[in-house]
C-alpha positions as CSV (number, residue, x, y, z in Angstrom):
1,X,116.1,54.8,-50.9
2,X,117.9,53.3,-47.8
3,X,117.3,54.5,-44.3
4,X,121.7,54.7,-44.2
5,X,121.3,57.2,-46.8
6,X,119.2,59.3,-45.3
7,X,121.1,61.4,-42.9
8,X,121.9,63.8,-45.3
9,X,125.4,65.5,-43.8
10,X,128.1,65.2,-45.6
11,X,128.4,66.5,-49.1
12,X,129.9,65.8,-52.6
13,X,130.5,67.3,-55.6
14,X,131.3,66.2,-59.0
15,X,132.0,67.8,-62.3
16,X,130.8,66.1,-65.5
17,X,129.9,66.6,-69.1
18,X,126.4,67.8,-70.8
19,X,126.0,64.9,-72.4
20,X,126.3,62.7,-69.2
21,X,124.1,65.3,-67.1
22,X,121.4,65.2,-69.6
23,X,121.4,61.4,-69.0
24,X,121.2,61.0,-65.4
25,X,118.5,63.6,-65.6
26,X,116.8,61.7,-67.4
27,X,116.8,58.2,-66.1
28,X,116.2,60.3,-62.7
29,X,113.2,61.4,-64.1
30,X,112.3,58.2,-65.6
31,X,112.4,56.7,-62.0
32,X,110.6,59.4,-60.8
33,X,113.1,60.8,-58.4
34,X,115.8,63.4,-58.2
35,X,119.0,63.9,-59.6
36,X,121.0,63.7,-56.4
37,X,118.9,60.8,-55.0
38,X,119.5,58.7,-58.4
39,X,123.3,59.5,-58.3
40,X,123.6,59.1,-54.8
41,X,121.2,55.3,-54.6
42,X,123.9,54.4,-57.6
43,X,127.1,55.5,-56.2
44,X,125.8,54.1,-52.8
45,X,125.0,50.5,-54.6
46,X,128.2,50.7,-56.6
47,X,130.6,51.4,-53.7
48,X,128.8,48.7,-51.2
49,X,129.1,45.9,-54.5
50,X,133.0,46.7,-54.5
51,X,133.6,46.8,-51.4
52,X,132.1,43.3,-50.6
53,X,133.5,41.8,-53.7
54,X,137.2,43.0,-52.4
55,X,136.6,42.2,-48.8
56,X,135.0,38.6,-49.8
57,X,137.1,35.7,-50.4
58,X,135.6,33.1,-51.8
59,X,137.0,29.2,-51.5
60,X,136.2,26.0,-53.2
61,X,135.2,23.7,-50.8
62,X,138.6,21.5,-51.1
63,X,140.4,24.8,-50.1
64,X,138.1,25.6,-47.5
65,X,137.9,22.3,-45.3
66,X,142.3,22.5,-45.7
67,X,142.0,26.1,-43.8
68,X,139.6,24.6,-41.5
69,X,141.7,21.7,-40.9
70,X,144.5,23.9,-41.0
71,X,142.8,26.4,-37.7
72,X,141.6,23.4,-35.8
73,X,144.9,21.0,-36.2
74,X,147.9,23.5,-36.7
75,X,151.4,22.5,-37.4
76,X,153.4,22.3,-34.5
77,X,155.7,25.3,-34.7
78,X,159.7,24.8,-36.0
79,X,162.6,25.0,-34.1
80,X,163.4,28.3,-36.4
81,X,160.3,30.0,-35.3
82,X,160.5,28.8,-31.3
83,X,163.9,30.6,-31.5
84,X,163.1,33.6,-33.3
85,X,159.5,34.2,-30.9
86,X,162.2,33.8,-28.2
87,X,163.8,36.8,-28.9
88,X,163.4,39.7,-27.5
């Protein structure tokens, strides 16, 4: 298990069916570890995986080199938006 796992402080609980129980008890077991280390390495894993995929944007390489160009060459701003940074 991960050392960011280990600082076991906070706590969760969850409510499931026998059926379901009787499984991750078993393919704890089958690991060789316990019940809330198995749930709590998969939840862990899970999370992390969705996470990165939602904070990750991926770019084809056309795309990407037009946002480069894009940061290192910007469009000179429009009269519209000269005015309406004007404001106060």
């Amino acid at each position: 298990m991960s050392t960011t796992l280990g600082n076991e402080s906070a706590r969760i609980n969850l409510r499931t069916s026998a059926e379901a129980k009787e499984l991750i008890e078993r393919a704890a077991a089958l690991l060789g570890t316990t019940v809330s280390s198995f749930m709590l390495q998969n939840a862990f894993e899970a999370a992390r995986r969705i996470v990165s995929e939602t904070d990750t944007l991926l770019l084809t390489q056309r795309d990407f080199e037009a946002f480069v160009t894009s940061i290192e060459k910007p469009p000179k701003p429009k009269a519209t938006l000269r005015k309406l940074m004007a404001r106060r």
